[in-house]
SEVEX-951688 format. One record per residue (C-alpha): y, x, z; residue in one letter. Coordinates in steps of 0.001 Angstrom, whole numbers, padded with zeros to 6 digits, always signed. Layout:
<pts>
YXZA;...
</pts>
This chain:
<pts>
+025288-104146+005713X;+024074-102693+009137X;+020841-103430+010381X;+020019-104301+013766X;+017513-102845+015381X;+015291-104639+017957X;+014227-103393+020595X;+009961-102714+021641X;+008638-104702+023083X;+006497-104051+026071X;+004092-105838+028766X;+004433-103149+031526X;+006098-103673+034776X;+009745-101920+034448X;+008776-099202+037103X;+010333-099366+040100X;+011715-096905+042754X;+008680-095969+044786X;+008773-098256+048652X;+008178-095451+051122X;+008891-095078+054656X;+009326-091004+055633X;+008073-089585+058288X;+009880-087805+060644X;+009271-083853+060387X;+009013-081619+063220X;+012374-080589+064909X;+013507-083905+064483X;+014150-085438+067952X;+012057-082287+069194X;+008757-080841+068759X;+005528-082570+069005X;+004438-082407+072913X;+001061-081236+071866X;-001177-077892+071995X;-000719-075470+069351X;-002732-072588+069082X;-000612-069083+069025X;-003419-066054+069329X;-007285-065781+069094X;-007842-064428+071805X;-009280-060930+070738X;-005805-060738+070037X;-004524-060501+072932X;-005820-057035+075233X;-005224-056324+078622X;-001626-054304+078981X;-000195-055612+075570X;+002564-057952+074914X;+002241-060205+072083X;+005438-061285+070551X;+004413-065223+068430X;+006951-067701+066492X;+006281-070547+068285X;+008520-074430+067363X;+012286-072644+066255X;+011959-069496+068497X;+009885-066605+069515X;+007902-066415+072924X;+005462-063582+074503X;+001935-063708+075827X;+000507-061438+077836X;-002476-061226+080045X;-001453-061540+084064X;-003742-060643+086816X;-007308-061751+086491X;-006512-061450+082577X;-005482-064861+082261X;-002739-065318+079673X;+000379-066582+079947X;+003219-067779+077462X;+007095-067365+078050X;+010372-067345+076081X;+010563-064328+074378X;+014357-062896+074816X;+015751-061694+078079X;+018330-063767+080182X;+020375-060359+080599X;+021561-059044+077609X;+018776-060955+075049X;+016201-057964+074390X;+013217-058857+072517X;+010427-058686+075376X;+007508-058377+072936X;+008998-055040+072324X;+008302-054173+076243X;+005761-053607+078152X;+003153-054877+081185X;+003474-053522+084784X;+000776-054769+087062X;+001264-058297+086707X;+004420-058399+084953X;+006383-057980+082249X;+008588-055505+081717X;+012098-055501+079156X;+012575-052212+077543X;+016058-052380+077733X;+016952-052205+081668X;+013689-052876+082717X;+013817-055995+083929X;+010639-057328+085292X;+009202-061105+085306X;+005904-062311+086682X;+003735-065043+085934X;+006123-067539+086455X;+008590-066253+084817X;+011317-064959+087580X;+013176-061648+087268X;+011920-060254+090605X;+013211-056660+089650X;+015717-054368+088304X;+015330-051062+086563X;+018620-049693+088425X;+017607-051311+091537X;+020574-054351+091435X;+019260-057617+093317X;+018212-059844+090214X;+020312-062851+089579X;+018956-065695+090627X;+018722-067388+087332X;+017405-064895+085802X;+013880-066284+084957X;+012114-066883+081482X;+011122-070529+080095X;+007096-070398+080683X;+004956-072829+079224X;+001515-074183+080054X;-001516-071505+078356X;-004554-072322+078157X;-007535-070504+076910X;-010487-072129+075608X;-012799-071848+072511X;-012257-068615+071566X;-008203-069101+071149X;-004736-069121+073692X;-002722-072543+073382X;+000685-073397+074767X;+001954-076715+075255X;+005525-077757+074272X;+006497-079080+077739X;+006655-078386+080909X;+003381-080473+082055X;+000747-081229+079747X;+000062-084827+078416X;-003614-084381+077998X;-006319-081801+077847X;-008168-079961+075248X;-011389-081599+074263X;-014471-081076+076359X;-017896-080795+074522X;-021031-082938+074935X;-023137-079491+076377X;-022072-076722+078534X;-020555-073345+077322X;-023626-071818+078548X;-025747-073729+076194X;-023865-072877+073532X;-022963-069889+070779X;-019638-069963+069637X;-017134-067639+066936X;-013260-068570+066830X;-011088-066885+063466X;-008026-068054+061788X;-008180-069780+058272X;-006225-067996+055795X;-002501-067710+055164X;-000578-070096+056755X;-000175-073684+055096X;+003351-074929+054145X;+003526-078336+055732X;+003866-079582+059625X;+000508-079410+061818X;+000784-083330+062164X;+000363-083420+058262X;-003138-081963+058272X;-004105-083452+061686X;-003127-086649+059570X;-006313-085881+057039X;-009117-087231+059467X;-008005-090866+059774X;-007381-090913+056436X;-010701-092366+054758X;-009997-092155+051446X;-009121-088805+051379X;-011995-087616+053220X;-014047-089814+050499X;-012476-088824+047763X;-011756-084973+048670X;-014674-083878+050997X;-016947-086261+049096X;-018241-088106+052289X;-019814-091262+052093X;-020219-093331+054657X;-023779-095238+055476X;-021903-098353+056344X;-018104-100063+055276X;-015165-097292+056177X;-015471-096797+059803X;-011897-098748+061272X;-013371-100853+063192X;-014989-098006+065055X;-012140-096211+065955X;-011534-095360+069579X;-007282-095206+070453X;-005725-093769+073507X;-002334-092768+074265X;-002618-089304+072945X;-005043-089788+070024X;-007880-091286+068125X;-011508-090527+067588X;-014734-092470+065700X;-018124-091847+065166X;-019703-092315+062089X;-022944-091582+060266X;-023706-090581+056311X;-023913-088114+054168X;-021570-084808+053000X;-021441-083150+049797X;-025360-081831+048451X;-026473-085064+049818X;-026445-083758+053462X;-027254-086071+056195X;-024445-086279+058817X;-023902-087532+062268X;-019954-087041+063592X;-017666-087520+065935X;-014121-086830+065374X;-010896-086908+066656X;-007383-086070+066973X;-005532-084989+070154X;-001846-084719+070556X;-000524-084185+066990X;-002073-080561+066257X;-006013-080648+067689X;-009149-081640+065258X;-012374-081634+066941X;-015887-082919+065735X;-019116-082420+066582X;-022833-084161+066045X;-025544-083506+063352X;-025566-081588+060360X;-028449-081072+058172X;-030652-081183+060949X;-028639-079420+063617X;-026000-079502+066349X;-022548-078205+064902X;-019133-078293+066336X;-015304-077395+065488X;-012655-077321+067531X;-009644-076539+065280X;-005836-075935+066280X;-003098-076464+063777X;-000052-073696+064988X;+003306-074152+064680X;+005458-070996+064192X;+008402-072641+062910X;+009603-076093+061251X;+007423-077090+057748X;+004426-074633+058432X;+001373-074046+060430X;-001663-071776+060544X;-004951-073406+061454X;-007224-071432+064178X;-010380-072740+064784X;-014071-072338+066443X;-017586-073156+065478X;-020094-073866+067917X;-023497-074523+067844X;-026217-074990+070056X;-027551-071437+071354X;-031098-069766+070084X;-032853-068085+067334X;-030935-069501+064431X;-027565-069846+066016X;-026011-067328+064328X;-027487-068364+060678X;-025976-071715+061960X;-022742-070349+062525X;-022992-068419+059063X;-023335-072394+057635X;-020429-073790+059931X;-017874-071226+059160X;-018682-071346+055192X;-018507-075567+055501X;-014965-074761+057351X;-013946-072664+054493X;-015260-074727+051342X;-012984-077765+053096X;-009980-075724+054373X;-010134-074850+050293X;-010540-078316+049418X;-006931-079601+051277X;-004986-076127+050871X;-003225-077077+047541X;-002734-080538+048148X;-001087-079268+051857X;+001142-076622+050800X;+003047-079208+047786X;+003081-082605+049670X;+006089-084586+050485X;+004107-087135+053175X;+005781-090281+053499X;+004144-093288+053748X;+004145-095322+050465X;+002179-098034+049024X;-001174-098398+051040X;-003873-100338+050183X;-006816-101719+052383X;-008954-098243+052978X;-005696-097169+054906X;-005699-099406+057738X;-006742-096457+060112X;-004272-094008+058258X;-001423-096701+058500X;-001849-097045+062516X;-002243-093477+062926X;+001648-093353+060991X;+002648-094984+063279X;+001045-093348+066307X;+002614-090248+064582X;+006263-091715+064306X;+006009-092847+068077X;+004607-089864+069334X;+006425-087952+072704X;+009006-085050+071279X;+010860-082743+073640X;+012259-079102+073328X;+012493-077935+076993X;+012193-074033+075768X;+014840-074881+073104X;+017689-072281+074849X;+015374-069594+076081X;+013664-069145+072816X;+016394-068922+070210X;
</pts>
């Protein structure tokens, strides 16, 4: 006689297939119209060209007259030489090639044989900007906003910009995504707050977010920040720390679809123990750069199953998923 067999039997919830909503990754519909950081700029000396993977392409800065840089699509409208492979003349730069030259704003306005340059002929250039130690190029033709401005002058201030490490295999929105996320920088960066999670404090505008909160960081340091998001790629935050002024302004990069390279600056107010201070920032930088880089290079973000302490993360989503994308440089960078 066979015997049947029953079943076990269980009180668990049959798991179900996860709810998630993905989020878009860059390329789709366009790039981010944000600043991304391409150079440091001791990276960039007078006379040299500087060939960067910037959104799907390649484009070259160089310094124009004054020394004030200036990003353009990389490949020449005549035959498609590489221009970081050229060189500057004057206040232009030149294709080694045919010698082709282009100024500032990007217009052939010579010939190396002496043939009147085609009218067309001009390079895709997009707004640079240098500030804090590092160049940044905005994916558009205008920008949408400007990089942060500090509570105290330059002048009052000591500064040291570097790049973090290898680059991190994940969009620049991804990590930008970490600072309205409040259980993450609870749980992660060991932060706790003085007060409930800060939502109700945070400040939105059309191109970002930022809140100010108080409390205290890991070794039970006492902390007083403000920080923020701009576009989909800048971090900034600045306020007390232990006792003194710090600051970062950090850029996420964005050499090509699904990665990013984060530049970034310390700043501190300027005197006798500024550069001990900046010794402190840059290791605090470091330690939490450390902290995120395994969970950022292995992440599939999507937005799942969120639970109260989201409520900022869940808007910014959606900021995120709403967020201006455009590719103007698309056919003069590829």
């Amino acid at each position: 006689m066979q015997q049947t067999i029953a079943p076990p039997t269980s009180t668990r919830p049959r798991p179900q297939p996860p709810r998630t909503n993905p989020m878009p990754p860059e390329g789709e519909g366009g790039f981010s119209q944000s600043w991304f950081p391409v150079a440091l700029s001791t990276d960039l000396a007078e006379g040299q060209v500087l060939g960067v993977p910037f959104l799907d392409g390649k484009i070259v800065v160089f310094r124009k007259e004054g020394g004030v840089p200036q990003a353009m699509s990389a490949y020449c409208p005549h035959i498609g030489a590489d221009l970081s492979v050229g060189r500057v003349v004057g206040h232009r730069v030149q294709c080694a090639f045919h010698h082709w030259e282009y100024d500032g704003e990007g217009v052939c306005v010579k010939t190396g044989i002496g043939d009147p340059p085609p009218k067309a002929a001009c390079l895709f250039v997009f707004p640079t900007q240098e500030r804090f130690g590092i160049i940044w190029v905005f994916n558009g033709e205008e920008p949408l906003f400007e990089l942060p401005s500090l509570p105290y002058p330059d002048a009052e201030l000591a500064s040291g910009a570097y790049r973090m490490g290898e680059p991190l295999r994940c969009d620049p929105w991804v990590f930008a995504a970490n600072t309205p996320d409040m259980q993450h920088l609870k749980v992660v960066h060991k932060i706790r707050f003085d007060a409930d999670d800060p939502h109700e404090l945070v400040r939105w505008h059309p191109h970002g977010m930022e809140f100010s909160y108080t409390g205290v960081h890991q070794g039970d340091v006492p902390i007083a920040n403000t920080a923020g998001i701009l576009g989909t790629s800048v971090f900034y935050r600045w306020g007390m720390y232990n006792g003194y002024w710090r600051c970062n302004v950090t850029g996420f990069s964005l050499p090509r679809p699904g990665q990013h390279e984060v530049f970034s600056c310390s700043l501190v107010r300027a005197g006798p123990d500024a550069q001990a201070q900046l010794a402190d920032v840059l290791g605090i930088s470091r330690r939490t750069v450390g902290e995120d880089k395994d969970i950022l290079n292995t992440i599939h973000y999507r937005q799942g199953l969120l639970t109260k302490a989201d409520t900022t993360l869940a808007r910014f989503l959606r900021y995120l998923r709403s967020y201006p994308r455009a590719h103007p440089s698309g056919p003069f960078i590829n």
